[in-house]
C-alpha positions as CSV (number, residue, x, y, z in Angstrom):
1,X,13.1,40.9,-4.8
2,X,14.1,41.1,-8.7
3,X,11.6,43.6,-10.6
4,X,11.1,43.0,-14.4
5,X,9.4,45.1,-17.0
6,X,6.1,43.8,-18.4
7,X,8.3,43.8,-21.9
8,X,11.2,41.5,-20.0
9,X,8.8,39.1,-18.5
10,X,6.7,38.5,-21.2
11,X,10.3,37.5,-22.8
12,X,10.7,35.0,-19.8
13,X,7.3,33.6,-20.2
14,X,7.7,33.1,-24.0
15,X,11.0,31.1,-23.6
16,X,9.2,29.1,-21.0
17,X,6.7,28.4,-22.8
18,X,9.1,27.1,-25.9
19,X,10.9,25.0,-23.6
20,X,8.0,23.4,-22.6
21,X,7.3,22.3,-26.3
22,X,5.2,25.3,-27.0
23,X,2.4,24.7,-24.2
24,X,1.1,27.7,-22.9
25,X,2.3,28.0,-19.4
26,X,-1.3,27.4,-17.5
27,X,-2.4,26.9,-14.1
28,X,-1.7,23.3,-14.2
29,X,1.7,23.8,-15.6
30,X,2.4,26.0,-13.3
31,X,1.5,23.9,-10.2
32,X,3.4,20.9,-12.4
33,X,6.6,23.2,-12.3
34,X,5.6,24.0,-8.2
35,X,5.3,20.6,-7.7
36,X,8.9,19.6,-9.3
37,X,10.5,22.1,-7.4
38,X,9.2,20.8,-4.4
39,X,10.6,17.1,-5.4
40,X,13.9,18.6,-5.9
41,X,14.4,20.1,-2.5
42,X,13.2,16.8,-1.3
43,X,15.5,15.0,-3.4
44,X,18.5,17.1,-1.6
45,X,17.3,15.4,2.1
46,X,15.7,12.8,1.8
47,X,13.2,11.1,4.7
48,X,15.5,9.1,6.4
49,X,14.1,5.2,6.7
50,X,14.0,3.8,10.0
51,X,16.6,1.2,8.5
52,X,19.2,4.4,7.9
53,X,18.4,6.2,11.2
54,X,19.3,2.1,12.9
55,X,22.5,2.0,10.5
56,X,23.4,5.4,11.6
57,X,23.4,4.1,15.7
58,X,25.8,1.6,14.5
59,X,22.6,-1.4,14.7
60,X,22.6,-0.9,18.3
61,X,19.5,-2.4,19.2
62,X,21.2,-5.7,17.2
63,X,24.3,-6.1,19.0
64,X,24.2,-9.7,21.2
65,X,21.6,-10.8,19.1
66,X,21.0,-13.7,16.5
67,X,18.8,-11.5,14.2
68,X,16.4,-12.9,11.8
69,X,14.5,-10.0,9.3
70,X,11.0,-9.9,7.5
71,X,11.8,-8.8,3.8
72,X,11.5,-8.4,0.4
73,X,12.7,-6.9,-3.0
74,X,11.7,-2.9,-1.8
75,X,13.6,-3.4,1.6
76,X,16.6,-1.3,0.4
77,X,18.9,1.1,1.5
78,X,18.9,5.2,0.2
79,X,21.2,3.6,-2.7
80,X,18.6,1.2,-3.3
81,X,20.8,-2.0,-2.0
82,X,19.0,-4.4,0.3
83,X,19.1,-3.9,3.9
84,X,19.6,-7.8,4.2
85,X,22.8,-7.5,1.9
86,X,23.7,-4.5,4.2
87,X,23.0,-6.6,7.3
88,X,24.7,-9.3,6.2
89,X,28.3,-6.8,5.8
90,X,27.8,-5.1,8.9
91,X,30.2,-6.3,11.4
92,X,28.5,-5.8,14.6
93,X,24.9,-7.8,13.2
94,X,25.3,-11.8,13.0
95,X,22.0,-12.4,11.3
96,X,20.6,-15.6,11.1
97,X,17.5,-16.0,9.2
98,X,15.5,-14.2,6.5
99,X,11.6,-14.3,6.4
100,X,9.5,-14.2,3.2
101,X,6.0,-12.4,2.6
102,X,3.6,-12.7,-0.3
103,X,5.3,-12.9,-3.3
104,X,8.5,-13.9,-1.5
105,X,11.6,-12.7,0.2
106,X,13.4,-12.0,-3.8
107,X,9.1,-10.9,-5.3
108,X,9.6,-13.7,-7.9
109,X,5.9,-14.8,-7.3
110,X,2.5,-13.7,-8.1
111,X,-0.1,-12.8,-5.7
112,X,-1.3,-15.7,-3.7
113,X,2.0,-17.2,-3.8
114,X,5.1,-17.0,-2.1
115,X,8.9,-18.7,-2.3
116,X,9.6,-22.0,-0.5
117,X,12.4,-22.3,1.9
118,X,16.1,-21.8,0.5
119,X,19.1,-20.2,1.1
120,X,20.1,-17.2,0.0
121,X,23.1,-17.4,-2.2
122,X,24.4,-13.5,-1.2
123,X,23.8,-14.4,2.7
124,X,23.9,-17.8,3.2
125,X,21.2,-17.6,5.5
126,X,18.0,-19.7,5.0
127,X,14.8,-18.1,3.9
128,X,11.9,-19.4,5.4
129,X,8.4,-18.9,3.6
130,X,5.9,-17.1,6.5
131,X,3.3,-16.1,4.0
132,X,-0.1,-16.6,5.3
133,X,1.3,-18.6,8.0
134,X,0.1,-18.0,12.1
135,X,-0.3,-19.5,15.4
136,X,1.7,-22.5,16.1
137,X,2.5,-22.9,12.7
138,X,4.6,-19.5,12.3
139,X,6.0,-20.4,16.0
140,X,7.2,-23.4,15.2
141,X,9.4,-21.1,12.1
142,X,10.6,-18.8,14.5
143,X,11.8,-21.5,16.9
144,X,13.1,-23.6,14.0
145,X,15.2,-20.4,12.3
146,X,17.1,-19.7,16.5
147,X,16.9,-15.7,16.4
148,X,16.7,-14.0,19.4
149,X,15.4,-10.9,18.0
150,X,13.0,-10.2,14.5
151,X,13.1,-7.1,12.8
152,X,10.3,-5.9,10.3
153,X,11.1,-3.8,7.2
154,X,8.4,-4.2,4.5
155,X,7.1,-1.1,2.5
156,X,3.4,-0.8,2.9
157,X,1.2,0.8,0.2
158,X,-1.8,2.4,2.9
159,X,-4.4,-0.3,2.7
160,X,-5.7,-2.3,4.6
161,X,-5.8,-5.3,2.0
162,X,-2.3,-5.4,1.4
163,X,-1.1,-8.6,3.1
164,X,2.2,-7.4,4.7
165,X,0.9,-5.5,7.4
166,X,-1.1,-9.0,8.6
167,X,2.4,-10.7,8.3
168,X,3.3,-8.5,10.5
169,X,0.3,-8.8,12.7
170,X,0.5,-12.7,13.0
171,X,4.3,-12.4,13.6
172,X,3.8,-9.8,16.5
173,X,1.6,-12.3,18.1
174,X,3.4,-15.2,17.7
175,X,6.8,-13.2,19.5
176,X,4.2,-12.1,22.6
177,X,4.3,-15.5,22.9
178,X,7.4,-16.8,22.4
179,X,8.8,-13.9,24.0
180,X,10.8,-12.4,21.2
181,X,11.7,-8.8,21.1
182,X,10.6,-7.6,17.8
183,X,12.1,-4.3,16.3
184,X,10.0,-2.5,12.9
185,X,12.0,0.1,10.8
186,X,9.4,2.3,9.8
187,X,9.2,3.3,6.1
188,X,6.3,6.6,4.6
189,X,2.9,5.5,3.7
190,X,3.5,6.4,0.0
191,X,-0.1,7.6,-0.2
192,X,0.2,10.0,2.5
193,X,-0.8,10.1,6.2
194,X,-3.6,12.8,7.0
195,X,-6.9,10.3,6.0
196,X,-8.4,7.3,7.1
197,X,-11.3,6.5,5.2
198,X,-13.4,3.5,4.4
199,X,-14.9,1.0,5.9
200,X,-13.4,-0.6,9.1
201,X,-13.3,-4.3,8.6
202,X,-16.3,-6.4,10.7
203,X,-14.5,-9.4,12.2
204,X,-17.3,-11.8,10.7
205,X,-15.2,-11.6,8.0
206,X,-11.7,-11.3,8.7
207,X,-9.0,-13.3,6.8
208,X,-5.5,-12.3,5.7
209,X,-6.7,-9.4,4.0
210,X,-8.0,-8.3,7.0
211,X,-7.3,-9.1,10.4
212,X,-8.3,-6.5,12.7
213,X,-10.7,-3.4,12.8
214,X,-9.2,-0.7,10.7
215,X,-10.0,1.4,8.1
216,X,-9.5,0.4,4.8
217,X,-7.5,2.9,4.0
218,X,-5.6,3.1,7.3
219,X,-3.4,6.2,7.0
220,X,-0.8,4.7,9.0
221,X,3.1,4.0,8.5
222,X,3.9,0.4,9.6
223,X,5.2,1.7,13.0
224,X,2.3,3.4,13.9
225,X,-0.1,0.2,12.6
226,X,2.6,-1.9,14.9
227,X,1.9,0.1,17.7
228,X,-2.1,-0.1,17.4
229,X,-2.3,-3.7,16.7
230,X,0.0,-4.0,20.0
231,X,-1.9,-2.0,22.4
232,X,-5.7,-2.9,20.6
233,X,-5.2,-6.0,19.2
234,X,-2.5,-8.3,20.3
235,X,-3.1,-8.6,24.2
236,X,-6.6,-10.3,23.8
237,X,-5.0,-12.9,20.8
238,X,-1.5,-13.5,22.0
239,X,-2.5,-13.4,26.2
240,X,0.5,-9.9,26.3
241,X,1.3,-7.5,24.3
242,X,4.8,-8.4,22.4
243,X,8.2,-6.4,23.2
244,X,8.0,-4.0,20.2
245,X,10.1,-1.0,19.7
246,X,9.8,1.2,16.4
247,X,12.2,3.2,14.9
248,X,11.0,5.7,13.7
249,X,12.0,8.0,10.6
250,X,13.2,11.3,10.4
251,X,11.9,14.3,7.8
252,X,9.0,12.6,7.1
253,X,5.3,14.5,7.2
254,X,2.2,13.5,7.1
255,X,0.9,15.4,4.0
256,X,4.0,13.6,1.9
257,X,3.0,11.7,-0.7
258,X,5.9,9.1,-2.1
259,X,7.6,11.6,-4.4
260,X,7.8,14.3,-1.5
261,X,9.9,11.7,0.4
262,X,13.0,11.9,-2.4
263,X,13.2,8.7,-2.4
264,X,13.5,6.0,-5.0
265,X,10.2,3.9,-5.1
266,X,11.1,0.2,-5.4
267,X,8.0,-2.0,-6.4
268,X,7.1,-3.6,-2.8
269,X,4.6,-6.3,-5.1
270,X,4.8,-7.3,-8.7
271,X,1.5,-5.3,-9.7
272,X,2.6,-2.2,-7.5
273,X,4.6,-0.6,-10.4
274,X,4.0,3.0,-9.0
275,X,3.0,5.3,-6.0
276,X,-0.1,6.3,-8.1
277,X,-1.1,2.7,-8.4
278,X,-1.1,2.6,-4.3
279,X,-3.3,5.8,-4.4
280,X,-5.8,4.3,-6.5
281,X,-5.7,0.5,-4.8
282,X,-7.5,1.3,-2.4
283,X,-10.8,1.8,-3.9
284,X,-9.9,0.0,-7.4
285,X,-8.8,-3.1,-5.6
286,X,-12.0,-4.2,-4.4
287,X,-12.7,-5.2,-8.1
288,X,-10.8,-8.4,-7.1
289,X,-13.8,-9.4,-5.5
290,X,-15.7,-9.1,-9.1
291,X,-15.7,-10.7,-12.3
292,X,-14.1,-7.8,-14.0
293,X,-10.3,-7.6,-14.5
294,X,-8.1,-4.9,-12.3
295,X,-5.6,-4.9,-15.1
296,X,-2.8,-7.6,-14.0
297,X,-0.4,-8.2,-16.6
298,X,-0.8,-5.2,-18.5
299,X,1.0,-1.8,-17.9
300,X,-1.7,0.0,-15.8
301,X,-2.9,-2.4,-12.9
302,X,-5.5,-1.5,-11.0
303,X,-5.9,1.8,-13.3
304,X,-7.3,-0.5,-15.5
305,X,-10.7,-2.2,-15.6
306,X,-12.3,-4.0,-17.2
307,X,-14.8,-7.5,-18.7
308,X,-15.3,-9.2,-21.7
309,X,-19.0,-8.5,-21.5
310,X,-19.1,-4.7,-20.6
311,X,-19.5,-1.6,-22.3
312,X,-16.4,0.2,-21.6
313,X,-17.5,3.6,-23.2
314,X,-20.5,3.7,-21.7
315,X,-19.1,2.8,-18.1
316,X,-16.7,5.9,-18.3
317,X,-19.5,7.8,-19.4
318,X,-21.7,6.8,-16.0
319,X,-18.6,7.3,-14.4
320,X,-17.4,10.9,-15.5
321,X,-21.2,11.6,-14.9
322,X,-20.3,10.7,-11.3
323,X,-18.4,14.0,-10.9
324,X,-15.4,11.9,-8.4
325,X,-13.4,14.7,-7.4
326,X,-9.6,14.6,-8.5
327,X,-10.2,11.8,-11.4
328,X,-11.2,11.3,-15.0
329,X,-12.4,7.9,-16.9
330,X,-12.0,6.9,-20.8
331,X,-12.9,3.8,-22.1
332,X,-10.1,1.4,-23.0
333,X,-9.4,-2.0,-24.7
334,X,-6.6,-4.4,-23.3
335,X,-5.2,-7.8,-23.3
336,X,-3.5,-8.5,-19.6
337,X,-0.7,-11.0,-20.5
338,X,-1.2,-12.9,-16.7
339,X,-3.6,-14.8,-15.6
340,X,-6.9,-14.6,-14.5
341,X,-7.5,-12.8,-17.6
342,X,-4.4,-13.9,-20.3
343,X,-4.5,-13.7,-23.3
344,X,-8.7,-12.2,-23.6
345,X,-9.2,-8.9,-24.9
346,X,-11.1,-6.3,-22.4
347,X,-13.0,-3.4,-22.7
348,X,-13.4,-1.2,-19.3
349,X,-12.2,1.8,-18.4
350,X,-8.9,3.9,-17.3
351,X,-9.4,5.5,-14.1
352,X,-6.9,8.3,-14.5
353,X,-6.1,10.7,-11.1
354,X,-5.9,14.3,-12.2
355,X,-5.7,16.1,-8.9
356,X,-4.5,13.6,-5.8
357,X,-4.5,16.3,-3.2
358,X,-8.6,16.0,-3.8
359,X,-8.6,12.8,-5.1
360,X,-10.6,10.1,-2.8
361,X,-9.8,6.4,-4.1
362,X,-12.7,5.1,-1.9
363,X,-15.2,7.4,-2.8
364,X,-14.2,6.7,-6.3
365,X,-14.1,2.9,-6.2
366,X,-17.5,3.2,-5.2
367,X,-18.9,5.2,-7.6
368,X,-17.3,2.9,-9.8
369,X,-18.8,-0.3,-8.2
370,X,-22.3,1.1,-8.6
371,X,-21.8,1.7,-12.5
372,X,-20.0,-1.2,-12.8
373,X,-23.0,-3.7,-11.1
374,X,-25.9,-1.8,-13.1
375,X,-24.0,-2.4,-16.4
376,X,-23.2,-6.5,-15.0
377,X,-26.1,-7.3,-13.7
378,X,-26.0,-10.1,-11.3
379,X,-23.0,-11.6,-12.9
380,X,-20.7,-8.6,-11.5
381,X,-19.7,-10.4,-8.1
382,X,-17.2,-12.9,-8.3
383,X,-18.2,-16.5,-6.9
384,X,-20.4,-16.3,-4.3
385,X,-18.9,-12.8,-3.4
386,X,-17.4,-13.7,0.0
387,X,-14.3,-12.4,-1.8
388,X,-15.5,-8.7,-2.3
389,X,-16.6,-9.0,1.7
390,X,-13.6,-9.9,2.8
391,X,-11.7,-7.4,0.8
392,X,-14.8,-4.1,1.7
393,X,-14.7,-5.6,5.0
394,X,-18.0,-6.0,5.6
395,X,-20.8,-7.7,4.0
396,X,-23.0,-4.5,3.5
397,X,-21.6,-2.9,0.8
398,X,-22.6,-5.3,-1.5
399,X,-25.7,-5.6,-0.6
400,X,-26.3,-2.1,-1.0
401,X,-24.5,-2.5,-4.2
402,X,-26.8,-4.7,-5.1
403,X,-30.2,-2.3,-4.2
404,X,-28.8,0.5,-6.3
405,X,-28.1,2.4,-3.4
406,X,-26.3,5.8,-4.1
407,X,-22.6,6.9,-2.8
408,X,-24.1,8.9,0.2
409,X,-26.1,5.4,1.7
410,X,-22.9,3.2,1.8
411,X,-20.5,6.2,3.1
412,X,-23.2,6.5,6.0
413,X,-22.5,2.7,6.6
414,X,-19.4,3.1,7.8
415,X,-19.4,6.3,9.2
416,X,-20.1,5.0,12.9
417,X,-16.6,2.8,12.8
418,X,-14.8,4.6,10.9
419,X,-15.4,7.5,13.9
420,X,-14.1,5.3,16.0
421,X,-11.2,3.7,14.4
422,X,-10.1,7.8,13.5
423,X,-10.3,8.1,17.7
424,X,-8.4,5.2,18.2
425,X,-6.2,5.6,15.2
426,X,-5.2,9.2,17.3
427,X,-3.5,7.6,20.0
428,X,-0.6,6.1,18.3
429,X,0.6,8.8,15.4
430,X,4.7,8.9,15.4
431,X,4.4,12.0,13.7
């Protein structure tokens, strides 16, 4: 170990401090500067994807096999090249098809909306549209497309609204069926993997936000979800469980968030600019079921929220006064530049994360509900507010929402599930 003087390091910590602009070197800077040191020895090896560890066996799993892959714009090598391009190259893979999610195999599209069938001028293979499509319908793709064998490599974001895991879902039961193998290339859950939190979704209102009974936020990589749906979920819709095998990565850990991974985050969804937007989706999100605006078509999505109606400053005010651990609120104006909200100005709030090792986007979208509905009034839900249900997962929140009930009364009405879905959850973490 190196000694210093007091006199020497106090020279060390004053050229610190004027390289960092004349800041005094604090606690937080200090854990900043921690915390880039970290990335860096990340950055040197990367988590390796399940896509690299299946290029590194030479794509055996592939070989005799008319391959057709699941998709989109973040399924990319570590040089940030699609894995269908790569596919496409590799001598030993003849693949046939390519499958579009939400927002469509190239992300061209909004939410909602997906890409109709083409082909793909790089491949030449067709690209058939599978968003929101199950049952006999998605069959009847698979048959029409001739692979012998699907493979799965969409990056998730770690809730359970975001539609490609139910892509996935549907497509797992509709190979049980057909009796195609199915092969997913596991990829991190960008907002970590040591909590599962949230409601677990009541099948009274399941839709493709939510198929099956997990947790809203799931903490699950694909594999593991693929796994779970297979042994929980699949056998009672499908009749059998579907030939599934996972690869699995290497170097990843549970605690990682995105930037511990040292890899490049690629935008899986037009409004998913960043691994901080993932960590606040899942409680910010469930403003889609509102008549405020999450912030599409302006630079912070889902960080930003917001009505024409509200009072933004006094919002942030209820909602510092909240105490949510890890964040901080300000009041903001904005004009998204996409629809639902184009072109009208907004006043709401920034929900800003200041600590995410503490930070709880549930508990927080919460306490942001209940501030948000006694500032609205009735006129907070949007439509008839099936959509918020479907999106919570269950019809109680709102209607606790609606009494004024406090953070600690809706927590406890999901505690029950959400023990179980943790026990069940258990039995299939990969790592």
């Amino acid at each position: 170990m190196t000694h210093f003087s007091r006199r020497t390091l106090a020279s060390h910590i004053g050229k610190t401090a004027l390289m960092l602009g004349g800041v005094a070197f604090s606690g937080r800077a200090h854990a900043a500067a921690l915390d880039h040191t970290k990335n860096q020895k990340a950055a040197l090896s990367p988590v390796k994807t399940g896509f690299e560890r299946l290029r590194d066996s030479g794509y055996a799993p592939l070989k005799g096999h008319k391959v057709g892959v699941i998709a989109n714009v973040a399924s990319v090598d570590i040089t940030l090249r699609s894995i269908v391009d790569c596919l496409h190259q590799a001598p030993t893979v003849q693949l046939q098809a390519i499958f579009g999610p939400e927002h469509g195999f190239r992300g061209s599209m909004r939410e909602g909306f997906s890409e109709p069938e083409m082909q793909d001028p790089q491949t030449g293979c067709t690209v058939y549209d599978i968003y929101a499509k199950s049952g006999d319908r998605l069959k009847a793709i698979l048959k029409k497309s001739g692979i012998t064998l699907l493979l799965f490599d969409v990056q998730d974001t770690g809730s359970r609204f975001y539609t490609y895991i139910w892509t996935l879902f549907d497509c797992m039961a509709a190979c049980a069926q057909l009796g195609l193998p199915l092969l997913v290339l596991d990829r991190p859950n960008p907002i970590s993997g040591t909590q599962a939190t949230g409601p677990v979704l009541d099948p009274s209102v399941a839709s493709f936000v939510g198929r099956a009974p997990i947790a809203l936020r799931h903490g699950m990589t694909v594999g593991e979800l693929a796994n779970l749906f297979n042994s929980a979920f699949i056998p009672a819709l499908a009749g059998k469980a579907a030939s599934l095998d996972v690869v699995r990565m290497e170097g990843w850990q549970r605690s990682m968030f995105f930037d511990d991974t040292g890899l490049t985050w690629c935008p899986p969804s037009p409004n998913m600019p960043s691994p901080l937007t993932a960590l606040v989706y899942p409680g910010t999100c469930l403003f889609e079921g509102t008549s405020f605006s999450v912030g599409r078509g302006t630079t912070m999505p889902f960080q930003y929220l917001g009505s024409e109606t509200v009072d933004g400053r006094r919002w942030a005010e209820q909602a510092t006064a909240a105490q949510c651990a890890g964040a901080a609120f300000r009041d903001v104006w904005f004009t998204p530049l996409a629809d639902p909200f184009k072109g009208t100005l907004l006043h709401g709030l920034h929900c800003a994360v200041t600590n995410r090792s503490v930070f709880d986007p549930i508990a927080t979208g919460m306490a942001l509900l209940g501030t948000g509905r006694r500032l609205a009034g009735s006129a907070f839900w949007r439509g008839n507010g099936k959509t918020f249900d479907q999106l919570s997962g269950t019809p109680t929140i709102r209607a606790l929402l609606d009494k004024g009930a406090d953070a600690p009364a809706i927590e406890a009405s999901w505690a029950q599930g959400l023990t179980q879905f943790r026990a069940l959850r258990q039995a299939h973490l990969l790592y």
